[in-house]
N, C-alpha and C positions, 0 to 999 in steps of 0.2 A: 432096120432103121439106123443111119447114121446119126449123129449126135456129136456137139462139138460148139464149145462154150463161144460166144461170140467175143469180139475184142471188149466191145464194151463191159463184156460178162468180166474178163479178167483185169479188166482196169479197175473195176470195183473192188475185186477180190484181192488186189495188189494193193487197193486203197484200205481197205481194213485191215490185212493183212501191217501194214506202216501201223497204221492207226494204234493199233491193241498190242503190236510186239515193243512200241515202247512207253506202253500203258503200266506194266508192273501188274495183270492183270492179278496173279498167284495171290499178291498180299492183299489185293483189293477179295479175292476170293474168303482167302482165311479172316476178313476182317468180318465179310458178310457172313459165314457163319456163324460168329462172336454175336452176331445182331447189331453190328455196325456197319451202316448201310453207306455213308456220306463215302467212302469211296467206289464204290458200286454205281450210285447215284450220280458221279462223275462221269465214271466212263459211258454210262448211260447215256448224257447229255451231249457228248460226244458221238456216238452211236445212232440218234437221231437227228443232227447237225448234219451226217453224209446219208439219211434215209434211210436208215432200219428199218425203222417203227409205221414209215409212209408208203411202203412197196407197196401194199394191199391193199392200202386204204385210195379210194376215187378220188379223183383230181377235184370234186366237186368240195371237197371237203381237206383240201390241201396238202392228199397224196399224190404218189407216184403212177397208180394207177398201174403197177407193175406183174409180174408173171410170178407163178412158182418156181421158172428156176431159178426169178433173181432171190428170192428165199434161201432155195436150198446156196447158193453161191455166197451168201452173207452167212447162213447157218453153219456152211463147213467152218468158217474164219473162226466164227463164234465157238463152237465145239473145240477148234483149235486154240483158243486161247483161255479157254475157261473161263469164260466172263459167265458170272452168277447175276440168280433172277429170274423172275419168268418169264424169258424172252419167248420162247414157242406160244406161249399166253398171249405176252402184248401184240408181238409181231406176225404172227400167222393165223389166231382163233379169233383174239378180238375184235376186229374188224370188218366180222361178217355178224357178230353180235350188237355193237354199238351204232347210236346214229347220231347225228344231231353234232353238237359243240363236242359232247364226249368225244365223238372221231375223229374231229378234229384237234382237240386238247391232245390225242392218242398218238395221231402222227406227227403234233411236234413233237412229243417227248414229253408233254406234260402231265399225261396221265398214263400210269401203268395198271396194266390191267393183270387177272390172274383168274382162272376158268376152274370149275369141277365137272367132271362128266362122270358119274360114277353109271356103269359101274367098271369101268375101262382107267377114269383119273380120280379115282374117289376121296384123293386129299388136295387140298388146293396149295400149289406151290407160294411162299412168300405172302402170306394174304396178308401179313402184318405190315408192309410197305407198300402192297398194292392200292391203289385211289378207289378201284373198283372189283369186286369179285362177283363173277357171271356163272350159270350154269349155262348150259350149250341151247337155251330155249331162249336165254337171252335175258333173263331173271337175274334178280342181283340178289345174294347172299352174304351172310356173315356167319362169322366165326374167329375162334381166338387160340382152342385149343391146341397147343404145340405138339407132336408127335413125332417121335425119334424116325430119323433119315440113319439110313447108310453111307449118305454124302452129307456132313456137315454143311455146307454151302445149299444145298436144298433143304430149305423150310418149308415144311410141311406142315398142315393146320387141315383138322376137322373141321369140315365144312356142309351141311346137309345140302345136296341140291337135288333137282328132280331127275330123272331116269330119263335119257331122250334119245332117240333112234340116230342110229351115225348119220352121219352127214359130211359134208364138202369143208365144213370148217373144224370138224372134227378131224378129216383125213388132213389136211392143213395140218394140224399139230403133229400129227404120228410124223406127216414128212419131213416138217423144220425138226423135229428130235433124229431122226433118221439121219440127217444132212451134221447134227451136233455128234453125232455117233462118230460118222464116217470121220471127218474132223478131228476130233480127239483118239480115234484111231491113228491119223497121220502121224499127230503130233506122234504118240508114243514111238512112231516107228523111225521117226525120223531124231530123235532122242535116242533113241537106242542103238543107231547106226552111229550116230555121233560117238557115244560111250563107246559102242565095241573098235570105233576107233582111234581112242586114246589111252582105254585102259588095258594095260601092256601084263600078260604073264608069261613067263618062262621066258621072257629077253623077245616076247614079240604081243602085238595086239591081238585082243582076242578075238577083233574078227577076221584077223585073217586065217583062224579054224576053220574048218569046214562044219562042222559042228555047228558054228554059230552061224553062219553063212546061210545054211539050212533052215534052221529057226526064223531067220529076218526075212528070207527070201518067199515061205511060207506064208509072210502079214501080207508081203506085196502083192502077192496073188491073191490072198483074200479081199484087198481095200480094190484091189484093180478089179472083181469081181463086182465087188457091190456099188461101184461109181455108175457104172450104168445104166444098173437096174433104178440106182436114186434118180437121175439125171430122166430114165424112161420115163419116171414117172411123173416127173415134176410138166412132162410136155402131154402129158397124158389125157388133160383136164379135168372136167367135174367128176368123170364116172372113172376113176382110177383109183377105186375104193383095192383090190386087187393088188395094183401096181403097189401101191404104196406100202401095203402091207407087206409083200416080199420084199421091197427094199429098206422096210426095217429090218426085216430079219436078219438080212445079210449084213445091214449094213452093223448093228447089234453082235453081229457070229462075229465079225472082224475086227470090231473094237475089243471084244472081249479075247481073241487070238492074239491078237497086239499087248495087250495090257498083262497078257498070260508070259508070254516072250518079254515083255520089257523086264518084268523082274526076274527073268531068268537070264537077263544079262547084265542087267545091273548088279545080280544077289543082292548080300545084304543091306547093302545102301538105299536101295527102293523100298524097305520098310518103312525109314525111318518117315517123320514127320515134318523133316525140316525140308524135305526134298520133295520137288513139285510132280515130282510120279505119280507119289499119294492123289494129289489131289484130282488125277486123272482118271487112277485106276479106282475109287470111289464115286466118280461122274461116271462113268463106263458101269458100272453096275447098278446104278441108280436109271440113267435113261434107258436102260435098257427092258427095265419093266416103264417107262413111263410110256404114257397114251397108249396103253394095252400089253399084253405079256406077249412074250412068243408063242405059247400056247396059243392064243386068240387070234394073232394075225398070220401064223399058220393055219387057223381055222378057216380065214376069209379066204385064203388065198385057194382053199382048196373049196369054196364054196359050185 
């Protein structure tokens, strides 16, 4: 099967793409960790102004009435700029859980939503700013409980919900985290080609080693690998429980090959905390267990 983003696909992804690269999303990120949402909240508002939050939701109820892969095609952007929050939540799972005014409150942007499905997402992202918190039966739940993330920017909070057999809006989430993978994979790689080519040793750039050359060249086969299998799967439809699941994995194996090479061309500077690596390579190991491990969706996949 060929595959091959339509024009409109990439006008979109050109229109976010503007949108978030001169949003500052980085500080907006480190702020939402802080538990300071109001720049968050901004970009947010922004983000359902060109139709985030309305792709999934029916035109009956003032969405787009749109496809998976204009999902995964907004979710790369989003993966790529780090924008925090529960966007796999609001934008991909909620939608097939809410009805009424909620869905619609959903797709302007007025309501953010935030899901558990344990025992695959058994903490619920951000429930402290979210308006609503669903389990995948469609039940609304609370909780307050804060519980330490790996990724500062993902809030995580105990949350009880009920146990409920996968589903199409559950594969919905695994894909828009998949598509945020792939995404924040980009970025690093494309930061890291930057760096190898301005940071100069022994009177030359260090990418023009072969060394290094090797190393970058490595991501790009991986992210070229997993684009298709995401992209398969998003045209896949309802029963691409399968699909989606290997192109987490992949798309998960390349973010984390990317984030593994960025600090090894950056060195020491990629520790630090002031530089926005961090906050990548800490989302890259964070989504990479969210909406199921790789244990799990190697299991489906081999089902």
């Amino acid at each position: 099967m060929r595959f091959q983003l339509s024009p409109e696909h990439r006008q979109f992804a050109a229109t976010l793409h503007e949108l978030l690269g001169g949003a500052d999303t980085a500080t907006a990120a480190r702020a939402w960790a802080a538990g300071e949402h109001d720049r968050g909240l901004k970009l947010w508002r922004a983000l359902a102004d060109v139709g985030v939050f309305a792709l999934l939701v029916d035109e009956a109820h003032g969405g787009l009435g749109a496809s998976p892969v204009d999902v995964v095609v907004a979710f790369e952007a989003l993966g790529y700029h780090a924008v925090p929050g529960p966007l796999a939540e609001s934008a991909a799972v909620a939608p097939a859980l809410l009805t009424g005014d909620r869905l619609t409150a959903l797709a302007e942007g007025d309501l953010l939503a935030t899901v558990v499905a344990p025992p695959e997402v058994p903490l619920a992202l951000d429930a402290d700013v979210a308006g609503v918190v669903l389990d995948l039966t469609g039940a609304e739940r609370t909780g307050t409980e804060l519980v330490r993330s790996i990724d500062p920017a993902r809030r995580l909070f105990r949350v009880p919900g009920a146990r409920a057999a996968e589903s199409p809006a559950f594969d919905r989430g695994v894909l828009a985290v998949a598509a945020q993978l792939l995404g924040a994979g980009q970025w690093l790689l494309d930061t890291s080609v930057a760096y190898a080519r301005q940071r100069r040793q022994y009177g030359r750039a260090i990418g023009e080693y072969q060394a290094v050359k090797h190393l970058l060249a490595d991501v790009v086969t991986r992210l070229e690998l997993a684009r298709p299998l995401l992209h398969g799967a998003a045209v896949a439809g309802e029963t691409f429980t399968r699909d989606v699941s290997a192109a987490k994995v992949m798309a998960a194996d390349a973010a984390y090959l990317a984030a593994r090479t960025a600090l090894q061309v950056h060195g020491a500077i990629g520790y630090t905390a002031e530089h926005d690596l961090g906050l990548r390579l800490t989302k890259v190991r964070a989504l990479a267990g969210a909406w199921g491990t790789g244990t799990f969706h190697r299991a489906r996949v081999l089902r």
